[in-house]
C-alpha positions as CSV (number, residue, x, y, z in Angstrom):
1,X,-65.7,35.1,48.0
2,X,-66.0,31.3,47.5
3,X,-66.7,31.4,43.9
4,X,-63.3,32.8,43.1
5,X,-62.2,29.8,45.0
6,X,-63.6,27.7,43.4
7,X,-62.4,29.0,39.7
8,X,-59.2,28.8,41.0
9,X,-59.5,24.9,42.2
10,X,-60.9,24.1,38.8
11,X,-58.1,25.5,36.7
12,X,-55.5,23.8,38.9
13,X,-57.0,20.3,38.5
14,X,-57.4,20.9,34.6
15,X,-53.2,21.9,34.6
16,X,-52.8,19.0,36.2
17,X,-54.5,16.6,34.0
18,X,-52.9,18.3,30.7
19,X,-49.4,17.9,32.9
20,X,-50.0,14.3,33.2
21,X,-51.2,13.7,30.1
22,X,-48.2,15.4,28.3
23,X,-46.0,13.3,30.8
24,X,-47.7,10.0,29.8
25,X,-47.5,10.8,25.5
26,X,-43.4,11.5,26.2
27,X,-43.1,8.0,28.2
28,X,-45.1,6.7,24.7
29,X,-43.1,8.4,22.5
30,X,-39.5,7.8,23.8
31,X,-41.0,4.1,23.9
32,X,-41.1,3.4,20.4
33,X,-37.0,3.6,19.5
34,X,-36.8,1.5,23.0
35,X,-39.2,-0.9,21.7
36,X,-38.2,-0.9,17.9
37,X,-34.5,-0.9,18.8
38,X,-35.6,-4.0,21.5
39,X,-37.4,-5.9,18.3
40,X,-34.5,-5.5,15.7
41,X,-33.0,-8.5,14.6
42,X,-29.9,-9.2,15.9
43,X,-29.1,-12.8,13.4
44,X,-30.3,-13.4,9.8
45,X,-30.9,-17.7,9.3
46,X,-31.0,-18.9,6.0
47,X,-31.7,-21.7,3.9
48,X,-28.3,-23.9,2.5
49,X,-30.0,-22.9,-0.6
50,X,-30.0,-19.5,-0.4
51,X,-26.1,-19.1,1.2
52,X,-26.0,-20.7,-1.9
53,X,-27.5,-18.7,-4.5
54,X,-27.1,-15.4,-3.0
55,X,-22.7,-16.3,-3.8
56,X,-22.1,-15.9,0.4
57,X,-18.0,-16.8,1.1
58,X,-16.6,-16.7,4.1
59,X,-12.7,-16.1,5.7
60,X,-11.3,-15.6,8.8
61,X,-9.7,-13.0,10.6
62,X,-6.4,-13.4,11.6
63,X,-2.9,-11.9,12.4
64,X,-0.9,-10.2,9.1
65,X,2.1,-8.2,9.2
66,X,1.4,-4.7,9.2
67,X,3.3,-3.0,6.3
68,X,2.5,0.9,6.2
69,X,3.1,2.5,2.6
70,X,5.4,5.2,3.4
71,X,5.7,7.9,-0.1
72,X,9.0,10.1,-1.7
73,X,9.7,11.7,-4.3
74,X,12.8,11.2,-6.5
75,X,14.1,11.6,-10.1
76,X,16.4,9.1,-12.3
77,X,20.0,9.1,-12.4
78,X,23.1,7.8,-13.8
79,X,24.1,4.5,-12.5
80,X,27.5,5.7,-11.4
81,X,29.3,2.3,-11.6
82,X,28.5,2.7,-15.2
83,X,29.8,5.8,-16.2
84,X,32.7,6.6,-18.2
85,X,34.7,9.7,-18.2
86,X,37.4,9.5,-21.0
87,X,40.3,12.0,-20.1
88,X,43.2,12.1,-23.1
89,X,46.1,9.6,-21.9
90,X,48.8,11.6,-24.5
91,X,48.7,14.7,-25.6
92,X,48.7,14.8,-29.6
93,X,46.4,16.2,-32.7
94,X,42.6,14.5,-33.6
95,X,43.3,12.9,-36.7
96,X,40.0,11.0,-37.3
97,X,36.6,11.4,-34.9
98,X,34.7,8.7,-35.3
99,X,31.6,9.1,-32.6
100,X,29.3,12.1,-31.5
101,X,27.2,12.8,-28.6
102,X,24.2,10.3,-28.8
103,X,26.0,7.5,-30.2
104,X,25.5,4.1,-29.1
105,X,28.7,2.5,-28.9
106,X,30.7,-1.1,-27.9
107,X,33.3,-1.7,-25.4
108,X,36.9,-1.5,-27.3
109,X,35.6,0.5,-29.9
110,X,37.7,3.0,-31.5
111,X,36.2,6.9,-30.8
112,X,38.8,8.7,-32.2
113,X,42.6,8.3,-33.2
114,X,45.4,10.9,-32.4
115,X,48.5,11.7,-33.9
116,X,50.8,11.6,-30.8
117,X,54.7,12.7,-30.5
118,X,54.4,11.3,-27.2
119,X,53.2,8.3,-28.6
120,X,55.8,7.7,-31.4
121,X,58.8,8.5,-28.9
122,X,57.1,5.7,-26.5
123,X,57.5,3.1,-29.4
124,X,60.7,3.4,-30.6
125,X,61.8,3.6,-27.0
126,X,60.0,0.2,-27.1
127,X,62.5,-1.2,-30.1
128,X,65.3,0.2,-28.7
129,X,64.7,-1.6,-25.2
130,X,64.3,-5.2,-27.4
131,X,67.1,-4.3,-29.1
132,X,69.3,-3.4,-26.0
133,X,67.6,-7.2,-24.4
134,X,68.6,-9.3,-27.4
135,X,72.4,-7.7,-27.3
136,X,72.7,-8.2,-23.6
137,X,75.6,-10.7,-22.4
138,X,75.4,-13.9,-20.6
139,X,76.1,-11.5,-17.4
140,X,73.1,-12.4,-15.5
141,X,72.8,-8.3,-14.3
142,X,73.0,-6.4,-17.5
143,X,70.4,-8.8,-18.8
144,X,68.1,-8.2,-15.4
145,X,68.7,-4.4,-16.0
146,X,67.7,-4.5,-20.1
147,X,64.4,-6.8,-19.5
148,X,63.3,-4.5,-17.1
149,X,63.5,-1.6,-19.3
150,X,61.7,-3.5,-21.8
151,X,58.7,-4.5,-19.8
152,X,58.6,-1.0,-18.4
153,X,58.1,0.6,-21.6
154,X,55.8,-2.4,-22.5
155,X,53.5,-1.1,-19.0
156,X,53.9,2.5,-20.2
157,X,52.3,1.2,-23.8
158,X,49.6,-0.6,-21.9
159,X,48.5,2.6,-20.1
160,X,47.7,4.1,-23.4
161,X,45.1,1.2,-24.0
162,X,47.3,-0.8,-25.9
163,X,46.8,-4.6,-26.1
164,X,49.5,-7.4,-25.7
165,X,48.8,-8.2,-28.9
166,X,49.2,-4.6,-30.2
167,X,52.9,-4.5,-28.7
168,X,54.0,-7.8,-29.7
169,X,52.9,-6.9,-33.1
170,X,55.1,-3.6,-33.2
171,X,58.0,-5.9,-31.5
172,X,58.0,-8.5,-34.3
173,X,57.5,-6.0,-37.1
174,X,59.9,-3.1,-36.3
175,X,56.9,-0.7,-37.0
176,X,56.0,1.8,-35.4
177,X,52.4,2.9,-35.6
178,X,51.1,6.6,-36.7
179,X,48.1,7.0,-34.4
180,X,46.9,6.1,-31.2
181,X,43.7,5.0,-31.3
182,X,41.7,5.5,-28.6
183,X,38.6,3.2,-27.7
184,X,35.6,2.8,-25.4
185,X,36.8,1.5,-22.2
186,X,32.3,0.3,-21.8
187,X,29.5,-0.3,-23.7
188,X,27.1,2.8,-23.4
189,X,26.0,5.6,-25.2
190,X,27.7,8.8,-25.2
191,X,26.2,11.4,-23.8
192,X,28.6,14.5,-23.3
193,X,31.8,14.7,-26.5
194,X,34.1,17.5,-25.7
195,X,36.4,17.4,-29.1
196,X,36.3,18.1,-32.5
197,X,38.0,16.7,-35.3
198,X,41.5,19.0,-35.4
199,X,41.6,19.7,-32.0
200,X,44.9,19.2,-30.1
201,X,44.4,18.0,-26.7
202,X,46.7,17.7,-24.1
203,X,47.1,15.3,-21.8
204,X,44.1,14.9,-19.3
205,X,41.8,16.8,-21.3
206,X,38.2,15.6,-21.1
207,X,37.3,13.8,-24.4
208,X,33.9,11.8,-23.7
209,X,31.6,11.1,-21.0
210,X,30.2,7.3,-21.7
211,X,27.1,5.6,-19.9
212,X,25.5,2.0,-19.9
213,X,21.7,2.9,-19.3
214,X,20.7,-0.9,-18.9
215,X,20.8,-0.1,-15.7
216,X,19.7,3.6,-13.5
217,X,19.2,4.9,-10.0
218,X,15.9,6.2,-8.5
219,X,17.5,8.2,-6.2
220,X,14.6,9.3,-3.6
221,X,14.0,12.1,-0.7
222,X,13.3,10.0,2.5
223,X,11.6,12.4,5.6
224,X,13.5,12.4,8.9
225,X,10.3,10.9,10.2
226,X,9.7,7.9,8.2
227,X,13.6,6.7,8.4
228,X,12.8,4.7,11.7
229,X,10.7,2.5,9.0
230,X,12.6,2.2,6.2
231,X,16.4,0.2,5.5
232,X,18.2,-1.6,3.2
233,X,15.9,-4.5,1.0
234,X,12.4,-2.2,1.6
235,X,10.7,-2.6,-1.2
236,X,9.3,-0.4,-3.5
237,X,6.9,0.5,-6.2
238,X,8.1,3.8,-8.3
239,X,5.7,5.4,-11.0
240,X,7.0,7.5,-13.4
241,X,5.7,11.0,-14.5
242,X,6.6,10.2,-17.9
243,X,4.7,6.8,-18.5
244,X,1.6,7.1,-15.7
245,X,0.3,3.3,-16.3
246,X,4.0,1.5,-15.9
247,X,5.1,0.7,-12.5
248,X,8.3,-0.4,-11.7
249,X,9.7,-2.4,-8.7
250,X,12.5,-2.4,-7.0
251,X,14.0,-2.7,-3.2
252,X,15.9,0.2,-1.7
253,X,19.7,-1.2,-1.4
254,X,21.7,2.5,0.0
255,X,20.3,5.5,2.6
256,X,22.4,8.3,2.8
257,X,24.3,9.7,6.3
258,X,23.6,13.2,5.9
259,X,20.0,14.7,6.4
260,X,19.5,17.8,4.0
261,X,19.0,21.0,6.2
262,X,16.1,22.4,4.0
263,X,14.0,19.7,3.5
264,X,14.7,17.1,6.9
265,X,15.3,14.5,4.3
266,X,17.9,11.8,3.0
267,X,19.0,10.3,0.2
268,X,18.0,6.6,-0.4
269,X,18.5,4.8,-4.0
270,X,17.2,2.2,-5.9
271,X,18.5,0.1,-9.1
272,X,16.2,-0.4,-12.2
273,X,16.5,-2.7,-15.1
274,X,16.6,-0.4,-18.7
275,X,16.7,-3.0,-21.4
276,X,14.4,-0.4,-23.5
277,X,16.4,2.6,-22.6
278,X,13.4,4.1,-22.2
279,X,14.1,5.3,-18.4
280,X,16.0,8.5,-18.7
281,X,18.2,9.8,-16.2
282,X,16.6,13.1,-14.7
283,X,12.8,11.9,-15.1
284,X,10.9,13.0,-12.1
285,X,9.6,9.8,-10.5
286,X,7.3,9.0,-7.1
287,X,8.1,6.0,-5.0
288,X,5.8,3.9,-2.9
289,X,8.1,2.4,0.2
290,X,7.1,-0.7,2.6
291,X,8.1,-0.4,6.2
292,X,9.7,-2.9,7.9
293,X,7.3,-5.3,9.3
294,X,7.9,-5.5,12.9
295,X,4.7,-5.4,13.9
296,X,1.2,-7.8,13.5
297,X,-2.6,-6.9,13.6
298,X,-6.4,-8.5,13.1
299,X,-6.8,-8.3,9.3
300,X,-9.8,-9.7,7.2
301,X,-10.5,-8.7,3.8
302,X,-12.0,-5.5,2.7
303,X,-15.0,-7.1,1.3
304,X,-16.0,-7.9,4.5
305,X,-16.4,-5.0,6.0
306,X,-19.7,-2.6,5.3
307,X,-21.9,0.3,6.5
308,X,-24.8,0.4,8.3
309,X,-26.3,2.5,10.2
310,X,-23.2,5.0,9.9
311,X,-21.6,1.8,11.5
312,X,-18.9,0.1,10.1
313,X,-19.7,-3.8,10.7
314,X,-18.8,-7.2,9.8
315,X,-21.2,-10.3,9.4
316,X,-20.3,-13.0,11.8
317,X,-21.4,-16.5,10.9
318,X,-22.2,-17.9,14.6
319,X,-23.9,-20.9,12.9
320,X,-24.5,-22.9,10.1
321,X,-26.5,-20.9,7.5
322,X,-26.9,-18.2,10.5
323,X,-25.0,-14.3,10.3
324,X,-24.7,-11.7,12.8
325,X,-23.9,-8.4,11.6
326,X,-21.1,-7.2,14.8
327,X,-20.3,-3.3,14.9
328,X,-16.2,-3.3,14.2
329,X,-13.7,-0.5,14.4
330,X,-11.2,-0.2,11.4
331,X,-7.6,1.1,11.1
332,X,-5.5,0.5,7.9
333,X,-6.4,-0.6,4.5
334,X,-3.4,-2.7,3.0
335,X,-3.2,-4.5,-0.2
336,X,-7.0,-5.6,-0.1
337,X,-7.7,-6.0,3.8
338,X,-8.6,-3.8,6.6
339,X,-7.3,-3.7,10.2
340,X,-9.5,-4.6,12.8
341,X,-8.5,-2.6,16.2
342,X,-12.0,-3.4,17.8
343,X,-15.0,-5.9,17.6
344,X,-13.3,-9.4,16.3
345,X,-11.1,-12.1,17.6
346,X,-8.2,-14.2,15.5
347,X,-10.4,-17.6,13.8
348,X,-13.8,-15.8,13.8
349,X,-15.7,-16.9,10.3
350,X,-16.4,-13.4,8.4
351,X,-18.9,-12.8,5.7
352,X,-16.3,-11.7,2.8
353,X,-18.6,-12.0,-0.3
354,X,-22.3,-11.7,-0.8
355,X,-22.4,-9.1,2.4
356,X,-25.0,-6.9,0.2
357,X,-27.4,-9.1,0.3
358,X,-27.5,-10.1,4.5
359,X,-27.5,-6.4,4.5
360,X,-30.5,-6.2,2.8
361,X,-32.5,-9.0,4.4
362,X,-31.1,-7.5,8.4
363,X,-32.8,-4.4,7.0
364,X,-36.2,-5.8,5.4
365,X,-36.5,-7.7,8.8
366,X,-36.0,-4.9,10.9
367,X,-39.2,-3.0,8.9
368,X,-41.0,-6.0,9.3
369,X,-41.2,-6.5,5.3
370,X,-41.0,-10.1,6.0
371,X,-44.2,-10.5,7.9
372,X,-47.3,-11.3,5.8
């Protein structure tokens, strides 16, 4: 009976030792991160000489306005305060057409001329009213009554696009004129002719559609969400699908009232420069906006912050010739720096260039490459 016992005794003290032991190589081995964590450099020093040669610049962080990058989509239109739509001001025959669709043309230049009834009555009405003014008495009424006539049926002529000069000429020669010509009231290129040559027209009848393309709208599709960030002077970087590499600049100068039901957004519009012409009006075009700026933030620039240890850090110069790398947490990327919402204060001295290379001593020290 007291051999059993005695088995049993021996097996327990044996558990016990291979408890304790496994105990005590689990305290070793959580150790070593402790330890290795503990002996991990926490500052690289180095030699005037070397900041010099290994190209190290520094910059501080500071306060920057924060200017989100809001996108839309758009196409190119007509500048409407350029556009030209030539209606016939007498009705008459096309005696001559002198311009076609895709014509550039000048301002006062004659498009077509038209042989006009309405036009020849309007003239001799025109003689007969000078005529009437030069045979009026001294009587101070009759003479009020013929002058008015006669500048009346001078405004009627000038309607019709005739110049001063035009009417005084027909006054002084007794002449009355065949055709009515009928010229560009801007310098543009036609884009839309209505008529032939023969046609008779009647008064109103479209004749031309005219527009100066030296100048064109972006007109661009603002979301209901981004309008709290946007106004009037935003500016605004627009690429073209057309011509991938060119970017054009502009500011936003109109937003629309109305939201569109379908899409939740508004209309906002931008003036661009065409000296080349090369901007055509229905080109689909995206448009890089700039919010307001009513807010500030840390900023330093993006060269200054890296990875390590699926950490994003900065190196901190906390002496001369000495660099701390400090775990940071990032937020927006704008125009070449990077918001800092954690781990830096406004006038701290950042490592901006030659980061690679603190990187890689902080590392070779922590594996001890730099003992002998």
């Amino acid at each position: 009976m007291k051999k059993p016992r005695s088995l049993f005794i021996m097996a327990l003290i044996l558990a016990s030792g291979f408890s304790l032991s496994g105990c005590r190589n689990r305290t070793a081995e959580e150790a070593k991160p402790q330890a290795a964590a503990e002996s991990a450099p926490s500052s690289i020093t180095l030699t005037a000489e070397a900041v010099k040669t290994a190209g190290i610049e520094i910059a501080e962080a500071g306060f920057r306005p924060v200017v989100r990058k809001i996108q839309a989509m758009g196409e190119l239109m007509f500048n409407p305060k350029r556009l030209a739509h030539m209606t016939a001001k007498a009705s008459g025959r096309i005696e001559q057409l002198l311009a076609y669709q895709g014509d550039k043309i000048q301002k006062g230049q004659t498009l077509l001329t038209l042989y006009s009834k309405d036009f020849l009555t309007l003239q001799g009405e025109l003689l007969q009213a000078l005529e009437q003014t030069k045979r009026s008495g001294a009587e101070p009424a009759e003479r009020t009554m013929a002058e008015a006539l006669l500048n009346s049926v001078r405004n009627r002529l000038r309607l019709l696009d005739l110049t001063d000069g035009e009417i005084a000429e027909i006054e002084r020669s007794g002449l009355i004129r065949t055709v009515l010509e009928v010229r560009a009231p801007i310098t543009g290129n036609i884009i839309e002719s209505l008529v032939n040559f023969g046609d008779f027209v009647e008064f109103g009848v479209d004749l031309f559609r005219i527009a100066d393309l030296s100048t064109v709208w972006a007109d661009i599709h603002i979301f209901e969400k981004d309008l709290a960030n946007v106004g009037p002077g935003s500016e605004a970087v627009i690429r073209l699908g057309a011509y991938p590499a060119r970017e054009l600049k502009g500011r936003l100068f109109q937003i629309g009232n109305i939201v569109e039901e379908k899409t939740r957004t508004v209309e906002g519009r931008i003036e661009l420069a065409n000296p080349d012409g090369r901007l055509k009006p229905g080109m689909y075009l995206e448009a890089d906006l700039q919010s307001a700026a009513d807010t500030t933030a840390l900023f330093v620039p993006g060269g200054a912050v890296l990875d390590l240890q699926n950490k994003k850090v900065v190196f901190v110069r906390t002496a001369p010739n000495t660099f701390a790398p400090r775990d940071v947490e990032i937020g927006l990327a704008l125009d070449g720096y990077v918001e800092i919402v954690k781990g830096l204060k406004s006038g701290e001295s950042v490592v901006v260039r030659g980061s690679f290379f603190l990187k890689s001593e902080l590392l070779k020290k922590s594996f001890g490459e730099d003992r002998p």
